[in-house]
N, C-alpha and C positions, 0 to 999 in steps of 0.2 A: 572783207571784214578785217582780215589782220594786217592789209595794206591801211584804213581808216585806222587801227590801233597806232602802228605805225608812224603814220603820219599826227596822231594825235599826241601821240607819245613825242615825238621832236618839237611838239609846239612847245610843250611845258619843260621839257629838259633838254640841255642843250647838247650831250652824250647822245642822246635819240638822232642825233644826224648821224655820228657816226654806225649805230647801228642799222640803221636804213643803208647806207651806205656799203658798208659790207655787205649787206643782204644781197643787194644787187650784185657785186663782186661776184656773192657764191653763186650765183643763181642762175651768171655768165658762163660759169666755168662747171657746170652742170650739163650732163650730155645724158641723149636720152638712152633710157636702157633697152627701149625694143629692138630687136634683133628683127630685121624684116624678113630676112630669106627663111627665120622661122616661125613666124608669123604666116608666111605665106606658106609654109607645110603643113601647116596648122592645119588651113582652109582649104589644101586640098585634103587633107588627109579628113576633114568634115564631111568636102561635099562627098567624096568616095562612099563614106559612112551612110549620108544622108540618100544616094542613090542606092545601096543595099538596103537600106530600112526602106524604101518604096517599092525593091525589088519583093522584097519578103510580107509588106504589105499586099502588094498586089494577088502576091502568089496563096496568101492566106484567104482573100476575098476570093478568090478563083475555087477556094476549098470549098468555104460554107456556104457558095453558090451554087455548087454541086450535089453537096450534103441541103440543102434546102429546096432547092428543085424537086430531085428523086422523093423526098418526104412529101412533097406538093404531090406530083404523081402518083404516089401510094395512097395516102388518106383521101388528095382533094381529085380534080379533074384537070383534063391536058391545056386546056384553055386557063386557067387559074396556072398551071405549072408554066407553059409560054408567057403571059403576065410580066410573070415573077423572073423567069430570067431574061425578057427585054427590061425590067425595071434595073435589072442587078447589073447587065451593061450599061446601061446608062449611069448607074451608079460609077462603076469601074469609070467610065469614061469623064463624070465630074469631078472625081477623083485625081486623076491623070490630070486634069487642066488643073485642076487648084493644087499639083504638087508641081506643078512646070511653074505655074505662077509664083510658088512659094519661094521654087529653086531660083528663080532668076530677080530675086530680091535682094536689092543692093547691087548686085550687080549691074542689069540695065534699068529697073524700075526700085520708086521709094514707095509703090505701094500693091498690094494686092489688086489682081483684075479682077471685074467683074465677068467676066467673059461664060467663065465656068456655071454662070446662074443660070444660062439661058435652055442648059440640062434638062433642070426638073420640067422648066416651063415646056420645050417638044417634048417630052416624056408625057406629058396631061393631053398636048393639042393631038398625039398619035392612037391616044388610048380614045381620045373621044371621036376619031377619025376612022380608025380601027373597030368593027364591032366586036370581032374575037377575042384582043384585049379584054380584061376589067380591071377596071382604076384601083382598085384595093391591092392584089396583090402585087401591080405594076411598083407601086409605092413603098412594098414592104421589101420589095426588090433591089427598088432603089438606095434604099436605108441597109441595107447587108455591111455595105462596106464599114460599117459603125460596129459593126460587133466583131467584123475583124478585127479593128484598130485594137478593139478592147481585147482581146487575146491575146493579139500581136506582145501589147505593153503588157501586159501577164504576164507570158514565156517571156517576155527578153529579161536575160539576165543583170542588164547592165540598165534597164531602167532603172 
């Protein structure tokens, strides 16, 4: 758009060449400001970042798995309590795939796998394979690591 000004601008007056002109000049002698080597500490100093917040995610899921188990076992039955913590590692373990997928984004892939989907799907084909499973709490298992997240971003300070 200010190149089309530009250039509109030299048709009708005939100074507009010189300013085009110089533009180019400055525009030559113009160097860029990113600093690469800090640029590149940047990123790592991110991913380091971004593998303790998956550290501390995980370690939080591993909590209310604990903390919701034990309450499964007091209130409900041990077959509802196994359920819910074969749901809650499968949870941990779709988790795990879709933070490795997320981590290696840009760097070898432009896009999310799908890989991490096929989770839920053996989570259902084991529970209907399985009679001592039952699909309700397997599920509410699976979904745990969601109300980690949400605490996690709670307590952290720097959200």
């Amino acid at each position: 758009m200010l190149a089309s000004r530009l250039v509109k601008h030299s048709e009708h007056f005939p100074e507009g060449e010189s300013l085009l002109s110089a533009n180019q000049v400055a525009s030559k002698e113009l160097k860029p400001s990113i600093d690469v080597e800090s640029s590149q500490e940047t990123v790592g100093g991110s991913s380091t970042e971004y593998v303790s917040l998956q550290l501390r995610i995980f370690k939080m899921t591993l909590v209310v798995t604990a903390f919701s188990v034990l309450f499964t076992i007091i209130f409900f039955d041990f077959h509802a309590a196994m359920s819910l913590l074969v749901g809650a590692f499968s949870g941990i373990l779709y988790l795990r795939l879709l933070a490795k997928s997320i981590g290696s984004l840009g760097k070898e892939s432009s896009s999310v796998s799908k890989f991490q989907l096929l989770v839920p799907v053996l989570l259902i084909l084991a529970v209907i394979k399985l009679p001592e499973l039952q699909l309700l709490p397997a599920l509410v298992g699976f979904l745990l690591y969601k109300p980690s997240l949400i605490i996690q971003f709670l307590i952290e300070p720097s959200a």
